[in-house]
N, C-alpha and C positions, 0 to 999 in steps of 0.2 A: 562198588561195581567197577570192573577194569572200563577204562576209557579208549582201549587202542582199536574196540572196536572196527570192523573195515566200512567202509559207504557200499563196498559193490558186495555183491555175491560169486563170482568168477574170480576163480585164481587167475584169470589170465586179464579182466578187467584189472585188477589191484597190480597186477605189473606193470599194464602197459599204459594206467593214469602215470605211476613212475615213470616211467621209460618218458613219457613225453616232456617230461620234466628233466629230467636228464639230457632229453637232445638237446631242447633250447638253449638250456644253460653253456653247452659244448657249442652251439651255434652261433652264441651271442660274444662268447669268449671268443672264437673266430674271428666275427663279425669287429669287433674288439680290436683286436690284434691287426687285423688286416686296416682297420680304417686307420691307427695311429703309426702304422709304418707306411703305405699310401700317400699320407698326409708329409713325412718326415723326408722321404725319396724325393716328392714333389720340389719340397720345401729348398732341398740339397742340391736339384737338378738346375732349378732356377736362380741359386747362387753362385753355383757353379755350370754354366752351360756346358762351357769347353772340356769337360771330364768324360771320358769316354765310361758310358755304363757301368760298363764290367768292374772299373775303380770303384763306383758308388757301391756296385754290388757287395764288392769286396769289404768297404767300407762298413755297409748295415750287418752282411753274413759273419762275417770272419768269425773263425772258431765255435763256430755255432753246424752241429754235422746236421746235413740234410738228407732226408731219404733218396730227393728228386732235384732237378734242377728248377730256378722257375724264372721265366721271360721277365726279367726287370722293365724292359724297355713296354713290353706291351702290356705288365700289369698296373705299372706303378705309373708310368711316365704316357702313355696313349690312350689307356683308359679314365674314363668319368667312373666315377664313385656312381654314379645312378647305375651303369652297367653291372658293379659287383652288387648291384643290392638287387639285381634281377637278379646274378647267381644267388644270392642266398636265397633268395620268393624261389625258385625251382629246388634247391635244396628240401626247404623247407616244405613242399608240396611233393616231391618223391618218398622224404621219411614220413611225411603223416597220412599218404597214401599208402604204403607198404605195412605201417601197423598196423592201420585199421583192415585192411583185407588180411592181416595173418590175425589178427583178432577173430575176427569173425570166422576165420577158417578153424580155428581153436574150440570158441565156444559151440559152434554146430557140428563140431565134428563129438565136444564133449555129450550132449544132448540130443543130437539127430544117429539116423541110421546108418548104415554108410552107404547106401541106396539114396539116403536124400540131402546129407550133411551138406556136400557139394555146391546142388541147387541153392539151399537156403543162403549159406553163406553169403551167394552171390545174389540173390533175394533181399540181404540186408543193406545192398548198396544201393538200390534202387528206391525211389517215391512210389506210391503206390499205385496201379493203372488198371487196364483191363485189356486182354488180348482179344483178337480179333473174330476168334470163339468162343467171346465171354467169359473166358476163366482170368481171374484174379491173378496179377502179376506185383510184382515188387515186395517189400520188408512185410502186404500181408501171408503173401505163403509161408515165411515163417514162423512167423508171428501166430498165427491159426493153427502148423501143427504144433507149436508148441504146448498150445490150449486144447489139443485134441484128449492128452492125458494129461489132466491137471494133477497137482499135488494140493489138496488141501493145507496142508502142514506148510509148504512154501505159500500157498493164495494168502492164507490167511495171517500167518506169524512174522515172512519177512517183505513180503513184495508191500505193503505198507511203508514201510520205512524205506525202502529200495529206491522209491518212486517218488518220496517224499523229500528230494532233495532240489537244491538250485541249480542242479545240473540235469535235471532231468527237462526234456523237450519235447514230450510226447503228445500235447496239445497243438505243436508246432512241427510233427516227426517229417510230414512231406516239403515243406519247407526247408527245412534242414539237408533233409534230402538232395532236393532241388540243387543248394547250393554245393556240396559236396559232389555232384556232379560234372555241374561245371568246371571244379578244380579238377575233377579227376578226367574230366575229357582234356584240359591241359596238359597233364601229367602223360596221359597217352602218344598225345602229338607230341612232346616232348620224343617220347621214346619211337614212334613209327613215324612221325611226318615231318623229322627236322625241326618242332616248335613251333612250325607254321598254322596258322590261324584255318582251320576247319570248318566246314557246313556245319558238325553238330556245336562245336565250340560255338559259332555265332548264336544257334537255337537258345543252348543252354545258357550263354550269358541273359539271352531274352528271356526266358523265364525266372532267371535269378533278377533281373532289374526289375520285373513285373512284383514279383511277391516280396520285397523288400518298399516296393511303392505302397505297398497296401497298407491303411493304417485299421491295429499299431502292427510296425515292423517285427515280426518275430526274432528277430535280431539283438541282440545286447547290442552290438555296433553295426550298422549301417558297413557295405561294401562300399570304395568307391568305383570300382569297376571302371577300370578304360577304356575306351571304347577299342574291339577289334574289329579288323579288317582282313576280310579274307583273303586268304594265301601270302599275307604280310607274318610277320613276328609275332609271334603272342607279346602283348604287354603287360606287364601281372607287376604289382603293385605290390612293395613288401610287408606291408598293414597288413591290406587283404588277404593275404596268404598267413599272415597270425591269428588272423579273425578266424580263416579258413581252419588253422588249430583247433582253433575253441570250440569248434562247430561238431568237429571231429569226437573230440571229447565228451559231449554232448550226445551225442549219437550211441557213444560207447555205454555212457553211464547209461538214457534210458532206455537202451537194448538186455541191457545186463539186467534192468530190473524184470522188462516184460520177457523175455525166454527165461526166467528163474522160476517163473510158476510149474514147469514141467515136472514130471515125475521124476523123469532122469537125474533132473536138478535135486531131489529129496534124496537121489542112491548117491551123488556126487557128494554131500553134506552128511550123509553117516560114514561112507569113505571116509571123506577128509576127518571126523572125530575119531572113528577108529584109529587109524592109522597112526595120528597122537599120542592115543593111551597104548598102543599095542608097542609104541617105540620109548615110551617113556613107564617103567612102574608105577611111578611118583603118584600116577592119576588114576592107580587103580583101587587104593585105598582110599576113600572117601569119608568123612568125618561121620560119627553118627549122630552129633549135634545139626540139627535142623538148619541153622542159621549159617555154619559154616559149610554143612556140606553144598548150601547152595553157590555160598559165594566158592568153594573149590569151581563145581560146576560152569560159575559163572566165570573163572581164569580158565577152565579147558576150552568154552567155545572163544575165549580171546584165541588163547593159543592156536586151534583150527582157522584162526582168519574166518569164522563166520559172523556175517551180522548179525548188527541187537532183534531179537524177537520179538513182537508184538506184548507177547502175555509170557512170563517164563514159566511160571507153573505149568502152562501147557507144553512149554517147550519138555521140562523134564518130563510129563507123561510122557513124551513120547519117546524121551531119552530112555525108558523105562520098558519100557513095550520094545523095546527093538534090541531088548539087554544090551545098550549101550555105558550105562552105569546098572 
C-alpha cells in the first residue's frame, strides 16, 4: 500500500502545513545570518572604535549587491539583540496570522455558499460564545453548518483518521482558540495602533494566562507571557510566538478534520480523483486481477492526495457507484 498517504483532507490544509515549514526554515536562516554578522560588527566596532561606520560597512558589504541600503550604525551597533528578536516574534505572528485566515478563507469558500463562506471563515477564528440574542457565535457556526449535510462516505471512511492524529486539538479547540487570539489582537495593534498595548490585548492576555493555569494545561508548552501594560509596547516573547505556531497548526489540522464531513467535502474528493484519471490514461485501465487492480486503486487515491480510508472495500463501492473506476 503506497505510504505517501496525506494526514489532512484539504488541498490547501497539505500546502499551507508545508508553507509553515518553509517560513521558519527562511526565518531561522534570517535569524541566522543577522545574529552572526550583529555579533561580528559589534565585535569590529569595539576593536576599532575610531573607524567611522561607513568603513566597517564597506568592510562586512563590499561586493556583495544589495537590493536596499541598511543603517549599520542603528542595526548593528545601537541595537540589543533582544530588540531584533522582537522583530522576528512580529514577523513571525504577521506570517502565521495571514495563513491561517487565507486558509480558512480557502477551505470555506471550498465547502460553504458564497452567502456564508465569508461569515464562517471568520467564525473559525473565534472560541465558541453566545450572542446577546442567544444565537451561537464562533468556530460553532461553522462547524454545525458543516454538519448540516453530512457525507456519510467522509463521516464514516475518513474523518476517523483525520481526527486521529497528534495534531488534532479538538478536546481543547476554545482554548486554543483563546490563545490565537490573543496573538492575533497583537497582530492587529501591530498594524492599526502603532504596537501599542490595547484594552482588548490586556483581556485576551487574561484569559490566555487563566486557561493555561488550569490543570492539565492544554498546551504542549506553557506561554510565558509578559506582562503588558496599557498604551506601552506590546512585549511578545520570541518562544511564545513559536508556540503561538504550533497552535496555529493545530487549529488547522483539527478544522480540516471537522469541516471534512460535509457533502461538499465528498464532491471535492471525486473532483480531485477525476481530474487524475481524466489527465492521465495510465489509470484508466485497471488490471482484472483482484489483488492488483486494488493496489492500482490504492496508487490513484495516493496520487489524488487523499487520505487512507477507514475500510477500502467500501472505499471502492463507492468508487464504483459514482463510475469512478
Amino acid at each position: 500500500m503506497p505510504s505517501s498517504k496525506p494526514a489532512f483532507f484539504f488541498s490547501s490544509t497539505q500546502s499551507v502545513d508545508d508553507r509553515l515549514g518553509d517560513i521558519f526554515s527562511f526565518i531561522w536562516g534570517s535569524y541566522a545570518g543577522l545574529r552572526d554578522l550583529w555579533w561580528q560588527v559589534r565585535g569590529f566596532k569595539a576593536q576599532f572604535p575610531d573607524l567611522h561606520i561607513s568603513t566597517i560597512e564597506e568592510k562586512f558589504l563590499a561586493g556583495l549587491p544589495m537590493p536596499g541600503g541598511i543603517d549599520f550604525q542603528k542595526i548593528f551597533v545601537e541595537k540589543d539583540w533582544e530588540e531584533h528578536e522582537k522583530e522576528f516574534s512580529r514577523w513571525i505572528i504577521f506570517d502565521v496570522c495571514t495563513l491561517y485566515e487565507g486558509w480558512a478563507e480557502k477551505v470555506c469558500k471550498d465547502i460553504f455558499t458564497s452567502s456564508t463562506y465569508e461569515r464562517n471563515a471568520k467564525a473559525i477564528q473565534f472560541p465558541s460564545g453566545v450572542k446577546s440574542n442567544g444565537q451561537v457565535s464562533g468556530y460553532p457556526v461553522a462547524v454545525n453548518e458543516a454538519n448540516t449535510s453530512i457525507s456519510n462516505l467522509m463521516k464514516d471512511e475518513f474523518l476517523p483518521n483525520l481526527k486521529n492524529t497528534h495534531q488534532n486539538c479538538w478536546d481543547f479547540i476554545d482554548q486554543h482558540l483563546i490563545a490565537y487570539r490573543f496573538f492575533k489582537e497583537c497582530r492587529n495593534s501591530f498594524i492599526h495602533s502603532e504596537g501599542v498595548v490595547t484594552q482588548d490585548i490586556i483581556d485576551k492576555h487574561g484569559e490566555l494566562l487563566a486557561v493555561q493555569a488550569a490543570a492539565p494545561s492544554p498546551f504542549r508548552s506553557n506561554f510565558i507571557l509578559p506582562s503588558q501594560i496599557l498604551g506601552q509596547c506590546i512585549d511578545l516573547n520570541l518562544k511564545d510566538c513559536i508556540n503561538f505556531a504550533t497552535v496555529v497548526r493545530k487549529l488547522i489540522c483539527t478544522f480540516d478534520a471537522a469541516l471534512s464531513v460535509s457533502i461538499a467535502s465528498e464532491a471535492i474528493l471525486e473532483q480531485r480523483i477525476r481530474k487524475l484519471i481524466s489527465n492521465n490514461p495510465k489509470w484508466n485501465n485497471l488490471p482484472s486481477d483482484p489483488t492488483k487492480r486494488e493496489q492500482r486503486v490504492h496508487r490513484i487515491l495516493a496520487a489524488s492526495k487523499i487520505p487512507e480510508p477507514q475500510c477500502f472495500t467500501n472505499m471502492m463501492t463507492w468508487m464504483k457507484s459514482k463510475n469512478v473506476i
